[in-house]
C-alpha positions as a Markdown table, in Angstrom:
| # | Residue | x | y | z |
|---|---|---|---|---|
| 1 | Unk | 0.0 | 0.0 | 0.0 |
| 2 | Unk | 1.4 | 3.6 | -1.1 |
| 3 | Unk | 1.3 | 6.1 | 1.6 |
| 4 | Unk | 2.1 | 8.6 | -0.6 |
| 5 | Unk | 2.2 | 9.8 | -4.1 |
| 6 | Unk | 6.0 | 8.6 | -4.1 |
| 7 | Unk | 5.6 | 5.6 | -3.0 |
| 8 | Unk | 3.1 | 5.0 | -6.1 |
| 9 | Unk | 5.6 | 3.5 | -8.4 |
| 10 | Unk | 7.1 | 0.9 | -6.2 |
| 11 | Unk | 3.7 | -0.5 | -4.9 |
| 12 | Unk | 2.3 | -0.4 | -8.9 |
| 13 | Unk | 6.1 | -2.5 | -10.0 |
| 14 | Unk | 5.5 | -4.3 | -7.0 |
| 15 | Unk | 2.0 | -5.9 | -8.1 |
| 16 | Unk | 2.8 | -5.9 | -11.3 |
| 17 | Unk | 6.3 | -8.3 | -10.4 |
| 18 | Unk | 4.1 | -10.3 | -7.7 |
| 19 | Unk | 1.2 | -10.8 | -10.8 |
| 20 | Unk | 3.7 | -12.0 | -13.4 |
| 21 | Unk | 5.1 | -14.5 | -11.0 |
| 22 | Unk | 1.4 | -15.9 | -10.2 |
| 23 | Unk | 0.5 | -15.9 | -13.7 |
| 24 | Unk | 4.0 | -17.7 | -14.3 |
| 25 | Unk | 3.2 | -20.2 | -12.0 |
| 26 | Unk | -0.6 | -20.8 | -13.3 |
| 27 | Unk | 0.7 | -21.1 | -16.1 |
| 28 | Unk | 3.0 | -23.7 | -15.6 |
| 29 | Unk | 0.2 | -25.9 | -13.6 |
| 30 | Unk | -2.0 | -25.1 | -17.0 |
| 31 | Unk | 1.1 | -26.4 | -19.0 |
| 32 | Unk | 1.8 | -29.7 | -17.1 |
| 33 | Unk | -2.5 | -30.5 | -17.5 |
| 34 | Unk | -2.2 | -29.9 | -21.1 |
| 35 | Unk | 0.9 | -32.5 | -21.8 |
| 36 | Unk | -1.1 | -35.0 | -19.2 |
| 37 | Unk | -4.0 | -34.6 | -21.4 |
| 38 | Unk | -2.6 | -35.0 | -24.4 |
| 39 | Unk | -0.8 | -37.9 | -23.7 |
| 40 | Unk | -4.1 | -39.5 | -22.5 |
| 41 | Unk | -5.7 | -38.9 | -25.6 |
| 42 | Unk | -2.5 | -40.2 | -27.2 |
| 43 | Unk | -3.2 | -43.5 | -25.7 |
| 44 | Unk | -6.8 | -43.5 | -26.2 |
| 45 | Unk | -6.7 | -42.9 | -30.0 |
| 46 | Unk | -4.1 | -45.4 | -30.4 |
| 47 | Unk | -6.1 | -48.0 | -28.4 |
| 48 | Unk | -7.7 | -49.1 | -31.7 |
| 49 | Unk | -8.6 | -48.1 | -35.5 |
| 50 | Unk | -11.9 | -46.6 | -34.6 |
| 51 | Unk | -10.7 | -44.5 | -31.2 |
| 52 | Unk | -8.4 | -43.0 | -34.2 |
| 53 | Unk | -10.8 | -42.5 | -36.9 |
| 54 | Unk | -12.9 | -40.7 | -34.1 |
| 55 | Unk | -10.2 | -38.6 | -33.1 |
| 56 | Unk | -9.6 | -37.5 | -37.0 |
| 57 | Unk | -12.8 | -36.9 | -37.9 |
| 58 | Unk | -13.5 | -34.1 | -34.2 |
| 59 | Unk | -9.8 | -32.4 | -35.7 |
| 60 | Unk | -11.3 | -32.5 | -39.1 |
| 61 | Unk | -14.5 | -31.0 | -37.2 |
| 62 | Unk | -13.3 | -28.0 | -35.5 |
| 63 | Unk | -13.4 | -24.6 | -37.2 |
| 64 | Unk | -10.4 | -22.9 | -36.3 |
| 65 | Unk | -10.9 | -20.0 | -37.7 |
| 66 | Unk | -11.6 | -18.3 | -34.9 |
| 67 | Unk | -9.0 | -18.8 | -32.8 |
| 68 | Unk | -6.6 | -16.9 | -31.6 |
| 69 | Unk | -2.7 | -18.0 | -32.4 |
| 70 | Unk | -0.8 | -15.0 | -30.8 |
| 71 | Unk | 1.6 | -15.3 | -27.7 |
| 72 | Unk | 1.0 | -14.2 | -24.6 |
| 73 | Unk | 1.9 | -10.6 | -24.3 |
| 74 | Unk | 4.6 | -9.4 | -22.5 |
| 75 | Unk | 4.3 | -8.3 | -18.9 |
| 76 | Unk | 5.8 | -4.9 | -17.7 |
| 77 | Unk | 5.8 | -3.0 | -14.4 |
| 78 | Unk | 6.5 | 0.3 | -13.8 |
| 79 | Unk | 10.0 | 1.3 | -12.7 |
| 80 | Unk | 10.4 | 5.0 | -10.3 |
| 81 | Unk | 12.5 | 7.2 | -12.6 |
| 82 | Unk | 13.2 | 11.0 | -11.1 |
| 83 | Unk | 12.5 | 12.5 | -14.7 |
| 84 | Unk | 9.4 | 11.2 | -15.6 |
| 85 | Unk | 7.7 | 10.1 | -12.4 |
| 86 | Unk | 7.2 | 6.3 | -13.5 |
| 87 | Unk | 9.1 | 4.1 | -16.5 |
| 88 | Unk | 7.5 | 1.2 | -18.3 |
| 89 | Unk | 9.9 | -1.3 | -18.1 |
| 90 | Unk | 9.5 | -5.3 | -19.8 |
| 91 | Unk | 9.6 | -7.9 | -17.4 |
| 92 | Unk | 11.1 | -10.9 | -19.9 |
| 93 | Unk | 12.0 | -13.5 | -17.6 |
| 94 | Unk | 10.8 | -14.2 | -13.8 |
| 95 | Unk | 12.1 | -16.8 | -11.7 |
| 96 | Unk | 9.8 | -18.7 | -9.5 |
């Protein structure tokens, strides 16, 4: 919490750090699900010819035109600079 207006820059790069490292982290929970999954349908559609006719005919299915295929965007906080007040700065890499 900023008690003052000068203290606004380090709380904002603050929660901006602490929500890039949650988001890192979901997103690594998210990630591991995703290879878990796949490799259970993996198995499933190579259980026999008609699992994997199934599974090609739902991929032949799906309309993916609507989807989105860009990366994530990048994360950035907010770094105190004298000059300016507050500097956007790109937060590329966080360790967990």
């Amino acid at each position: 919490m900023a008690n003052d207006w000068d203290e606004v820059c380090d709380v904002a790069a603050h929660n901006a750090l602490l929500r890039a490292k949650v988001n890192k982290l979901i997103g690594n929970i998210w990630s591991a699900k995703k290879r878990k999954d796949k490799e259970e349908i993996k198995i499933r559609a190579l259980a026999s010819a008609d699992a994997f006719n199934t599974l090609l005919e739902t991929i032949h299915g799906i309309n993916a035109a609507h989807m989105t295929w860009s990366k994530t965007p990048k994360a950035y906080w907010f770094a105190p600079n004298s000059r300016r007040g507050c500097e956007k700065v790109s937060v590329e890499t966080i360790s967990t």
